[in-house]
C-alpha positions as CSV (number, residue, x, y, z in Angstrom):
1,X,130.8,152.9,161.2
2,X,127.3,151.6,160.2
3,X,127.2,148.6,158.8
4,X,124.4,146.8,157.0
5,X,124.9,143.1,156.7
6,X,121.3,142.7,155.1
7,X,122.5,143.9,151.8
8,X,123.9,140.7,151.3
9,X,120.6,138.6,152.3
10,X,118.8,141.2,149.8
11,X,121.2,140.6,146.8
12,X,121.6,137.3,147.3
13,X,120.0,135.7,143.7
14,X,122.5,138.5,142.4
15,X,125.3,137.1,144.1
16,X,124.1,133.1,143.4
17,X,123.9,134.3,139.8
18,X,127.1,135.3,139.5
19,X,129.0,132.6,141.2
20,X,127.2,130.1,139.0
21,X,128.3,132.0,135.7
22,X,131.4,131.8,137.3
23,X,131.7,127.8,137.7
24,X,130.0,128.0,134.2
25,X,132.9,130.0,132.7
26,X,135.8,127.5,134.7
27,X,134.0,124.8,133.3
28,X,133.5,126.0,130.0
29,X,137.2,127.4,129.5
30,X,138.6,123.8,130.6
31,X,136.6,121.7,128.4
32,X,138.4,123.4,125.7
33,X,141.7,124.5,126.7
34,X,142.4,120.6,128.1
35,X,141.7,119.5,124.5
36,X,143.4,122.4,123.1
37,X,146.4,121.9,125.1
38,X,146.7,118.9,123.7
39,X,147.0,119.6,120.2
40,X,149.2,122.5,120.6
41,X,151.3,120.3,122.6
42,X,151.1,117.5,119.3
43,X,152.2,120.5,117.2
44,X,154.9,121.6,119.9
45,X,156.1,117.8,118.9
46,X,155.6,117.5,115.6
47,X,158.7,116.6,113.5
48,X,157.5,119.1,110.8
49,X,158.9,122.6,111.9
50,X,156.6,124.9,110.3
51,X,153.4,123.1,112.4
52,X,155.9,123.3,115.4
53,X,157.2,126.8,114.9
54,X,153.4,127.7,114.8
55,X,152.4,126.2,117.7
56,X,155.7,127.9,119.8
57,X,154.4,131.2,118.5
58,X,151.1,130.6,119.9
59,X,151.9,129.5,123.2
60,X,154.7,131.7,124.0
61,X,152.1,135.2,122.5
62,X,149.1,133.8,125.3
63,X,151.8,132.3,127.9
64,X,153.5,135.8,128.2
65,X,150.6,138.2,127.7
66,X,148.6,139.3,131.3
67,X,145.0,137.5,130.8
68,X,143.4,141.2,131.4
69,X,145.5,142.6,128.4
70,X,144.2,139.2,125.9
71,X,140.8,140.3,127.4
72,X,140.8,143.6,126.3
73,X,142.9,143.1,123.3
74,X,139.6,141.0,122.2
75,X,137.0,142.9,122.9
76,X,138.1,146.5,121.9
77,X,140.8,146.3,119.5
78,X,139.9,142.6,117.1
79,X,136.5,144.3,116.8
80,X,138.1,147.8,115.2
81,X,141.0,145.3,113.1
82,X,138.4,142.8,111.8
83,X,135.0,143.8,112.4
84,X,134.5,140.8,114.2
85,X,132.3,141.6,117.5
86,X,132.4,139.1,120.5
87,X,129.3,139.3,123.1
88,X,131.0,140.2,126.7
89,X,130.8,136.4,128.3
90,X,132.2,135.2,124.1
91,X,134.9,137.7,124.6
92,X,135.7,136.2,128.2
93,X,135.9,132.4,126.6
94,X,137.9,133.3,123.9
95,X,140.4,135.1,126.0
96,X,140.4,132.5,129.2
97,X,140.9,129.4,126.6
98,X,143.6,130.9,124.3
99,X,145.6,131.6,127.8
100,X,144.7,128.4,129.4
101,X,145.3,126.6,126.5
102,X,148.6,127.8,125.8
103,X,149.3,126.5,129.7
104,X,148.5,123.5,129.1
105,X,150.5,123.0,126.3
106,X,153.7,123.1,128.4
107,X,152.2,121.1,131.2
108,X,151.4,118.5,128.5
109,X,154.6,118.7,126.7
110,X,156.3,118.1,130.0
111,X,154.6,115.2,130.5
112,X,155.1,113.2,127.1
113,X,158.8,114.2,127.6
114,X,159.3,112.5,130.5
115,X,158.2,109.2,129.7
116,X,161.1,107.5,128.7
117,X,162.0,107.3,124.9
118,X,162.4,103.5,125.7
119,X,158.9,102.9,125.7
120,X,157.8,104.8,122.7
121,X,161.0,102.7,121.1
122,X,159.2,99.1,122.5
123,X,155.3,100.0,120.9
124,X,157.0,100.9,117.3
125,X,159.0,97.4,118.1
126,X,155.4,96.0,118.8
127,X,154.5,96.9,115.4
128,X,152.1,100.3,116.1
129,X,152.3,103.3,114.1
130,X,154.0,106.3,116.2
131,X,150.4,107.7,116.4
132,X,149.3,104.5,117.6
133,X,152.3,104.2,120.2
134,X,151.7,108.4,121.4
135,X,147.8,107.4,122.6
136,X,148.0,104.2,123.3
137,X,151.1,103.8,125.1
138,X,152.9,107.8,125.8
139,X,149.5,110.0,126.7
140,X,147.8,107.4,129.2
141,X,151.0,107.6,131.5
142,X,151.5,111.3,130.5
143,X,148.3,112.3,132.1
144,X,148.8,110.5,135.1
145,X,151.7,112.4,135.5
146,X,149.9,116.0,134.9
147,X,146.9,115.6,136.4
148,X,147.8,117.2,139.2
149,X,149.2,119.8,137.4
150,X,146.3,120.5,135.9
151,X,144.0,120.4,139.3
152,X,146.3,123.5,140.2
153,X,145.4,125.0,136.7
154,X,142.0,124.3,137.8
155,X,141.8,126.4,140.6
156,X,144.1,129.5,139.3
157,X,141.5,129.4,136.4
158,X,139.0,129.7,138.9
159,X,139.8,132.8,141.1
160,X,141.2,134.4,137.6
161,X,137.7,134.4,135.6
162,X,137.2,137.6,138.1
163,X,139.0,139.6,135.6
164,X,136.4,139.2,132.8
165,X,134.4,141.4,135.4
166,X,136.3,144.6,133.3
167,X,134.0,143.7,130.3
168,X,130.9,143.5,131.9
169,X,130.2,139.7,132.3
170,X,128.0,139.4,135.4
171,X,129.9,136.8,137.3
172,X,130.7,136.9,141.4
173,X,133.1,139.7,141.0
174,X,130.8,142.0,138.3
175,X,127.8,141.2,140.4
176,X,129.2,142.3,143.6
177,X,131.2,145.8,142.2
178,X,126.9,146.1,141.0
179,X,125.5,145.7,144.3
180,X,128.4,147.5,145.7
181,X,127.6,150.7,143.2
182,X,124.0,150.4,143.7
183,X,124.0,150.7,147.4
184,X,127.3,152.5,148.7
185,X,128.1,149.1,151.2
186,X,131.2,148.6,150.2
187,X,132.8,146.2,153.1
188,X,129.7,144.3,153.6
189,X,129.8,143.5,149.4
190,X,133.5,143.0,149.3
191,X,133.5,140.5,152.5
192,X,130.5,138.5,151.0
193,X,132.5,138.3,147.8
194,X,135.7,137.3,149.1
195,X,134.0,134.6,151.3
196,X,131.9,133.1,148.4
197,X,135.2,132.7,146.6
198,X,136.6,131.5,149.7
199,X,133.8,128.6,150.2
200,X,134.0,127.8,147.1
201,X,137.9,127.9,146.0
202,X,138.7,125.8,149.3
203,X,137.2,122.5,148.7
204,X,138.9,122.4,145.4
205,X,141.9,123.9,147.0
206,X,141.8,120.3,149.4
207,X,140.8,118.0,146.3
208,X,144.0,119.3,144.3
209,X,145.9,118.1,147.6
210,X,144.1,115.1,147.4
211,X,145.5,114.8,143.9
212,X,149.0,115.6,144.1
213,X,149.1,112.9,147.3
214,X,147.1,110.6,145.0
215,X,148.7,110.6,141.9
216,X,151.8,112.9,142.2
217,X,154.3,110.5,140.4
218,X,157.8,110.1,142.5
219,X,160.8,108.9,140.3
């Protein structure tokens, strides 16, 4: 077998590119689908049924669809119902935050649920509204508990932006299928890929263990 190690050296802005665009797109997806969690989990809540009904369907669609069928659902088949045309890397947010979001609804609902009702019971006793009494009192001791929760989300999030590679966005995984087309070296582009995601999945990988040591909550 001749092997050819100086592909990867050759490639390498190619391979930096995509591995950035690929800590862009984690990044990206999470700074919405944290906030969106949370008001689908609000909703989940909500005494009035038809907001909370609404919110169920959503969550349950994206929690029990596979992310590569949302992603392809988006880009080939809402452009043919609606007309409506996402780019490749839009098409790849839209579809990461609806599923990432709907995840983080449940982890969130979890969380308010298990503070005890005897606290929400002492703020309106206090004299805050229940709104009042959810952020100021229920969600500060809610996160602690789903924090890391969502660390693991984090990193699941991380390895599964490879699959927006199907539509053409040029992260790691698109990048490296490139190189590996363009020169025939198939191990040599398939070991550099897995050990960029490797170096840089494992650090994170530690700081979620950090977390869940840190801040795991023990009844």
């Amino acid at each position: 077998m001749n092997l050819d190690w100086s592909v990867i050296w050759t490639y390498r802005q190619m391979l930096i590119d995509g591995a950035l665009l690929t800590i862009g797109l984690t990044v990206a997806t999470m700074l919405l689908a944290v906030p969106g969690g949370i008001v689908l989990a609000l909703m989940r809540l909500s005494p009035n049924r038809l907001v909370s009904h609404a919110a169920l369907a959503f969550v349950e669609l994206f929690r029990n669809l596979p992310l590569i069928l949302v992603i392809y659902w988006v880009f080939y088949v809402l452009p043919m119902a609606t007309s409506v045309q996402f780019s490749p890397l839009a098409t790849a947010l839209v579809a990461l935050v609806c599923n990432i979001s709907a995840y983080n609804s449940e982890t969130f609902r979890a969380g308010i649920n298990s503070i005890r009702r005897g606290q929400m019971e002492a703020a309106l006793a206090m004299g805050m509204s229940r709104r009042q009494a959810m952020f100021k009192v229920v969600i500060p001791q809610a996160a602690r508990r789903i924090l890391p929760v969502v660390a693991s989300t984090w990193v699941s999030l991380f390895k599964d932006t490879s699959l927006v590679s199907v539509i053409a966005v040029g992260e790691l995984a698109y990048n490296a299928m490139q190189i590996r087309a363009t020169t025939f070296r198939v191990l040599e582009m398939l070991t550099a890929m897995a050990a960029l995601y490797w170096l840089m999945s494992y650090p994170q990988a530690k700081l979620v263990d950090w977390i869940h040591r840190r801040y795991g909550v023990k009844e």
